[in-house]
C-alpha positions in Angstrom: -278.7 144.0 -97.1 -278.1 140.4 -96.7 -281.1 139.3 -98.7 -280.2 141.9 -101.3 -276.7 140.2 -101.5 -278.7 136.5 -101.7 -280.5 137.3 -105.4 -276.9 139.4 -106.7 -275.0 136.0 -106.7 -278.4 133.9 -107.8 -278.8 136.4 -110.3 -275.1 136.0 -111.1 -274.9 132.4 -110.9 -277.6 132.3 -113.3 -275.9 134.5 -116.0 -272.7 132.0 -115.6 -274.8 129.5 -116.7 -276.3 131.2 -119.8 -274.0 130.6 -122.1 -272.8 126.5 -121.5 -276.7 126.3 -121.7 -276.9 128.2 -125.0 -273.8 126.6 -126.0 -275.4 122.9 -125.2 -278.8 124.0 -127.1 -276.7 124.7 -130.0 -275.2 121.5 -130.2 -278.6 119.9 -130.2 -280.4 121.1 -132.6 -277.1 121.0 -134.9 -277.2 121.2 -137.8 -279.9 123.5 -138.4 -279.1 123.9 -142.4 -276.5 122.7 -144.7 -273.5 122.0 -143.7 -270.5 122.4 -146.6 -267.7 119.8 -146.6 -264.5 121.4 -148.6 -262.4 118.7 -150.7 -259.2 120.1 -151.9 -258.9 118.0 -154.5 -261.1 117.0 -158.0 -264.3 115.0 -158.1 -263.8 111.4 -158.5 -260.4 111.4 -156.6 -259.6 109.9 -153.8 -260.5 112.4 -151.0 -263.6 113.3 -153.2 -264.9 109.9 -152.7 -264.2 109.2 -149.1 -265.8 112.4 -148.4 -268.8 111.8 -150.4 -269.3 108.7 -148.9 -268.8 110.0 -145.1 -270.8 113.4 -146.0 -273.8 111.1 -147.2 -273.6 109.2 -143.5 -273.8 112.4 -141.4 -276.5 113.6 -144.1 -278.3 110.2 -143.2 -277.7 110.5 -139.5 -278.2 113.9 -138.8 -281.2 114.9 -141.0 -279.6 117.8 -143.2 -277.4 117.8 -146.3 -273.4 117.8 -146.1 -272.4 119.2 -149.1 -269.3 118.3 -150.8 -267.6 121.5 -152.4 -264.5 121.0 -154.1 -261.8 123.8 -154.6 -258.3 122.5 -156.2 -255.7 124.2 -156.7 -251.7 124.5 -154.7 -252.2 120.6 -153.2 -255.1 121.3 -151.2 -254.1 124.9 -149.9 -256.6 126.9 -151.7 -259.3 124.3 -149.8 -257.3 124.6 -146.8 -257.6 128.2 -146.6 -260.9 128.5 -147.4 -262.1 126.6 -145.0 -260.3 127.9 -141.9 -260.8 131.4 -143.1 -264.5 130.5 -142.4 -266.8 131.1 -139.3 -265.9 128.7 -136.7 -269.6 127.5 -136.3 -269.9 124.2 -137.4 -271.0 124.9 -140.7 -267.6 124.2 -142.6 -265.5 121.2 -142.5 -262.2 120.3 -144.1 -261.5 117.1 -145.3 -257.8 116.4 -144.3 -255.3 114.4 -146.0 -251.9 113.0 -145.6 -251.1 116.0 -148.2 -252.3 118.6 -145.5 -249.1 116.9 -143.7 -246.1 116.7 -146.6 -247.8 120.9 -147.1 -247.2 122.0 -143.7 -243.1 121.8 -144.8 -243.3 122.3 -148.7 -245.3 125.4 -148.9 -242.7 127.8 -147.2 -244.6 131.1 -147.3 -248.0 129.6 -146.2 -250.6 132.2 -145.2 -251.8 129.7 -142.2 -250.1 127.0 -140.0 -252.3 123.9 -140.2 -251.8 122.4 -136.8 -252.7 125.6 -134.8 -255.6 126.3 -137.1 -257.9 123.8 -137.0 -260.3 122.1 -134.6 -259.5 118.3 -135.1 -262.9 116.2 -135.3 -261.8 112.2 -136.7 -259.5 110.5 -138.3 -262.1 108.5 -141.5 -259.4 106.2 -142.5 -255.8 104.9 -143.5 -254.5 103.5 -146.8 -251.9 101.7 -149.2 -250.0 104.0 -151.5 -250.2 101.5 -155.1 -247.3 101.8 -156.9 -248.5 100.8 -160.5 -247.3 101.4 -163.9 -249.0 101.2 -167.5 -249.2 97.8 -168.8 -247.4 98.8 -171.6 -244.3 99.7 -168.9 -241.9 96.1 -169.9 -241.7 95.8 -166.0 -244.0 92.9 -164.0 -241.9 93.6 -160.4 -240.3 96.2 -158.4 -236.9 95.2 -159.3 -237.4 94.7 -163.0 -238.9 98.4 -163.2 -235.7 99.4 -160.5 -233.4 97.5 -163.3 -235.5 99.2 -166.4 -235.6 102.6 -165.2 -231.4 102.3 -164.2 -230.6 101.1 -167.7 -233.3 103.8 -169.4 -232.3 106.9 -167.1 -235.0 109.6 -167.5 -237.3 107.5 -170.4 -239.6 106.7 -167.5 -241.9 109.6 -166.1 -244.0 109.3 -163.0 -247.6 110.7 -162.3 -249.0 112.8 -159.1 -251.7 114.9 -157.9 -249.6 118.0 -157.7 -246.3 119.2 -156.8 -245.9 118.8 -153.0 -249.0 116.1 -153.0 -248.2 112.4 -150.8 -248.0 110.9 -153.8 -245.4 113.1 -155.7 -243.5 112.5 -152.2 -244.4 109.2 -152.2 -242.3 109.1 -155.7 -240.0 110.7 -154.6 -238.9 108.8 -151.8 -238.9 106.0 -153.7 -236.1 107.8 -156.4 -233.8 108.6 -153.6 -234.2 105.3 -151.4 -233.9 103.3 -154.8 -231.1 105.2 -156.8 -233.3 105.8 -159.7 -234.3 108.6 -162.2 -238.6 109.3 -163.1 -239.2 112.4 -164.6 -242.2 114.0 -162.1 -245.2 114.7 -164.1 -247.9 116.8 -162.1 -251.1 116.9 -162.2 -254.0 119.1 -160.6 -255.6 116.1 -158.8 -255.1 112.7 -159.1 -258.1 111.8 -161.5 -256.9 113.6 -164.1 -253.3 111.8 -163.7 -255.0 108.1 -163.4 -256.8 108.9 -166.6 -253.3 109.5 -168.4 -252.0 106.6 -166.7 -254.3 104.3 -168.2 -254.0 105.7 -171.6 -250.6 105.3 -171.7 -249.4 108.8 -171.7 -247.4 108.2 -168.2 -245.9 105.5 -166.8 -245.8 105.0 -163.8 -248.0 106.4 -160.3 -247.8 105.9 -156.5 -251.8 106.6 -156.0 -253.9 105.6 -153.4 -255.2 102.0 -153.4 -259.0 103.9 -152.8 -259.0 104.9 -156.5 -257.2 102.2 -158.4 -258.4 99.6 -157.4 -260.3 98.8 -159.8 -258.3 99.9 -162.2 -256.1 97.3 -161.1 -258.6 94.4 -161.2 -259.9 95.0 -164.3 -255.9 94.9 -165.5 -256.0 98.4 -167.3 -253.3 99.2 -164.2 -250.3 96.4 -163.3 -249.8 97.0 -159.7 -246.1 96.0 -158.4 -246.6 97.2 -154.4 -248.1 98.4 -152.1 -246.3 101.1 -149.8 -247.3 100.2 -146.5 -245.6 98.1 -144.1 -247.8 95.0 -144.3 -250.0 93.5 -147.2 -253.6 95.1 -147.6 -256.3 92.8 -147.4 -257.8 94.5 -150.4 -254.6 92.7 -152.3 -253.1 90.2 -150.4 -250.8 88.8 -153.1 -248.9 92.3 -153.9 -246.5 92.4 -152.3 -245.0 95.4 -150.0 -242.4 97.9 -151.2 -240.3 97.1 -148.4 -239.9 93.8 -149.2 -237.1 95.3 -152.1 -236.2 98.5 -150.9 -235.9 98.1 -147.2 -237.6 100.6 -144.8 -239.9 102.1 -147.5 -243.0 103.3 -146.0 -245.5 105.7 -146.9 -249.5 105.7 -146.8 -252.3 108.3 -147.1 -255.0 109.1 -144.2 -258.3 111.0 -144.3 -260.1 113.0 -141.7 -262.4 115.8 -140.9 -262.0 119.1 -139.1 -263.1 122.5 -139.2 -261.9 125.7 -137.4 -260.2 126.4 -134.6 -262.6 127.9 -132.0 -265.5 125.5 -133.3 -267.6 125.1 -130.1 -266.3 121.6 -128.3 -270.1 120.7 -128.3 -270.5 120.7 -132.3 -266.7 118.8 -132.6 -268.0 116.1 -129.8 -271.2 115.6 -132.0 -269.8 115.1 -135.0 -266.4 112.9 -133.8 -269.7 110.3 -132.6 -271.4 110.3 -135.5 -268.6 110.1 -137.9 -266.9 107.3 -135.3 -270.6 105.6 -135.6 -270.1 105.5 -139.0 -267.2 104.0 -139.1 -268.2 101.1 -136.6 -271.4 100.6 -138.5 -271.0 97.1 -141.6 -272.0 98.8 -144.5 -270.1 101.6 -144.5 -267.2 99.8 -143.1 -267.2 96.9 -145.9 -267.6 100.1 -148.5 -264.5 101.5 -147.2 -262.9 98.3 -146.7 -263.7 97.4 -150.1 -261.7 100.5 -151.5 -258.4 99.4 -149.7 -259.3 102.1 -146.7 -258.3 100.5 -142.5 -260.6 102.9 -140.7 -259.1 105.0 -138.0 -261.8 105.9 -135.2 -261.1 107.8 -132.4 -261.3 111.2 -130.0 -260.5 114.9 -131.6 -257.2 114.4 -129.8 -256.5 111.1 -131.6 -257.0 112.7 -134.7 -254.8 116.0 -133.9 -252.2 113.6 -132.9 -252.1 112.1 -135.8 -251.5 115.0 -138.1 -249.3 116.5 -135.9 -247.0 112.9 -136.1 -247.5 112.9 -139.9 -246.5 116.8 -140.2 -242.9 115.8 -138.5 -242.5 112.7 -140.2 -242.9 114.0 -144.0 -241.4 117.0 -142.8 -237.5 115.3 -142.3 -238.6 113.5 -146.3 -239.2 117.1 -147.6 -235.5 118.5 -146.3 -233.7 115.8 -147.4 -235.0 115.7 -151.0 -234.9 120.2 -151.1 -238.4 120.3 -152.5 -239.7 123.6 -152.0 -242.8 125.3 -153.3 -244.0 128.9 -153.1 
C-alpha cells in the first residue's frame, strides 16, 4: 500500500511539473513564426518609426520577422483593441504611446481599460514634444507667437494627430496655461499633419522631436521649444517651454506590450532583448539621433510608467472638458 502510495505522488509530482516545463520550452524556441507588431498610428510617423526600428532589432536578434502592421483610426484605439482582443501567445504586440495614456480619460465609453488589459513588456524610449510653426508664422519666439496669436485671436490654427492624441493635448495645455486662442486642426496621424505644416496650410504643431527633426534642420520647420523640462541634446540651443510659461511640461514615450495573460516566460524574453537593444551603440545613437532618451527597464517599470502617465494627463483632460465618444 505504501509503495503504491510512493509512485501516486511521483506520478503526481511529475504532472505539476508538466506544464512550467512546457511553459519554459515555449519560451525557447520563441518565436516560432512571425510575430505582428500593431502601430496605431500611419507609416512614417513617429510610433511607426520607432517601431520599425525596434521590430527590425528583435527580427535581427531573434531570427524571425516582426511585422509592423498599422491600423489608425480613434487615436490609437482601433490598434489598441485589436491587439488586446488577440490570443495572448506572444504573437501580437502593441506599440504604446503617451496617447494610450491622455485615451484612457478622453474616450469615455471605451470598450477596454488599458491598464488592466495588457501585459507590460518595455518602456523603448522618451521624447521632447517640438513646438514649431511654419516659417511663414511672423513669430521667431514663444512670446512673440504668445503676443501674435493674443492680438490675432483665432487667425492662428494648430495641427495634431487626432482629437484626444498627446499632441492635441499637448496644444491644449499650452492655450489654457498661456491665455491664448489656436483653432485645433486634426489630423488622422501626425504625418499627414507635418506635411500640411510644411506647406503652409497650418501653423503651428506640438509634434514629437522623433519626426521633425529634420524638418527642423533643414529650416522647412522654425522650432521655438521644446516641451520638456530640460534642453534635449538633439537641440541644445532651443530653448524649453518652461522657461516662458512656467510649469509647462509635456513629453511623449514609447513602449511594447501585448496581452494580458501572455505567458511571463515570452514577456521576460522579449523585455531582454528589447532592453539589449537599447543598451547596444548603434541602435542607441539611431534613437538618440531622433531626439529619443531611452527608457530600459523590467515589465513593472514599464506598467508603472503608463499607469503614472494615465493619472497625470487624466487631471489635464478634466480641466480642459475634452471628451470623445
Amino acid at each position: 500500500m505504501a509503495l503504491i502510495r510512493r509512485q501516486f505522488l511521483h506520478l503526481a509530482a511529475g504532472a505539476a511539473f508538466v506544464p512550467v516545463i512546457s511553459r519554459m520550452a515555449g519560451a525557447q524556441t520563441y518565436p516560432s513564426r512571425p510575430v505582428r507588431m500593431i502601430v496605431g498610428f500611419a507609416a512614417g510617423g513617429p510610433t511607426d518609426i520607432v517601431a520599425r526600428l525596434m521590430g527590425q532589432w528583435l527580427s535581427e536578434r531573434l531570427g524571425r520577422q516582426f511585422v509592423i502592421e498599422n491600423r489608425l483610426g480613434a487615436a490609437g484605439n482601433i490598434a489598441t483593441e485589436a491587439a488586446l482582443k488577440a490570443p495572448p501567445d506572444g504573437y501580437t504586440l502593441l506599440q504604446v504611446t503617451s496617447t494610450n495614456a491622455v485615451n484612457a480619460t478622453v474616450y469615455e465609453k471605451s470598450d477596454f481599460n488599458l491598464i488592466r488589459e495588457i501585459a507590460p513588456v518595455a518602456g523603448i524610449i522618451r521624447t521632447p514634444l517640438v513646438m514649431e510653426v511654419n516659417p511663414s508664422v511672423p513669430a521667431k519666439t514663444v512670446p512673440e507667437l504668445i503676443a501674435y496669436t493674443k492680438a490675432n485671436p483665432g487667425k492662428l490654427n494648430f495641427a495634431s494627430g487626432g482629437n484626444g492624441t498627446s499632441l492635441h493635448v499637448a496644444g491644449e495645455l499650452f492655450k489654457m496655461m498661456a491665455g491664448v486662442h489656436l483653432v485645433h486642426v486634426p489630423y488622422r496621424g501626425s504625418a499627414p499633419a507635418l506635411t500640411d505644416m510644411i506647406s503652409g496650410q497650418v501653423h503651428v504643431m506640438f509634434d514629437v522631436l522623433t519626426s521633425s527633426i529634420q524638418h527642423i534642420r533643414s529650416g522647412a520647420l522654425r522650432a521655438l521649444a521644446v516641451t520638456t523640462a530640460m534642453r534635449s541634446d538633439a537641440l541644445p540651443d532651443l530653448p524649453t517651454l518652461a522657461e516662458f510659461v512656467p510649469a509647462y511640461e509635456a513629453s511623449a514615450w514609447y513602449g511594447i506590450a501585448m496581452p494580458r495573460n501572455t505567458p511571463t516566460e515570452i514577456v521576460d524574453k522579449l523585455n531582454k532583448e528589447i532592453n539589449a537593444g537599447l543598451a547596444d551603440p548603434k541602435l542607441r545613437a539611431r534613437l538618440a539621433d531622433l531626439g529619443g532618451t531611452v527608457i530600459p527597464g523590467s515589465p513593472a517599470d514599464f506598467g508603472a510608467l503608463v499607469a503614472q502617465e494615465i493619472e497625470k494627463w487624466a487631471k489635464v483632460v478634466k480641466f480642459s472638458g475634452m471628451k470623445l465618444e
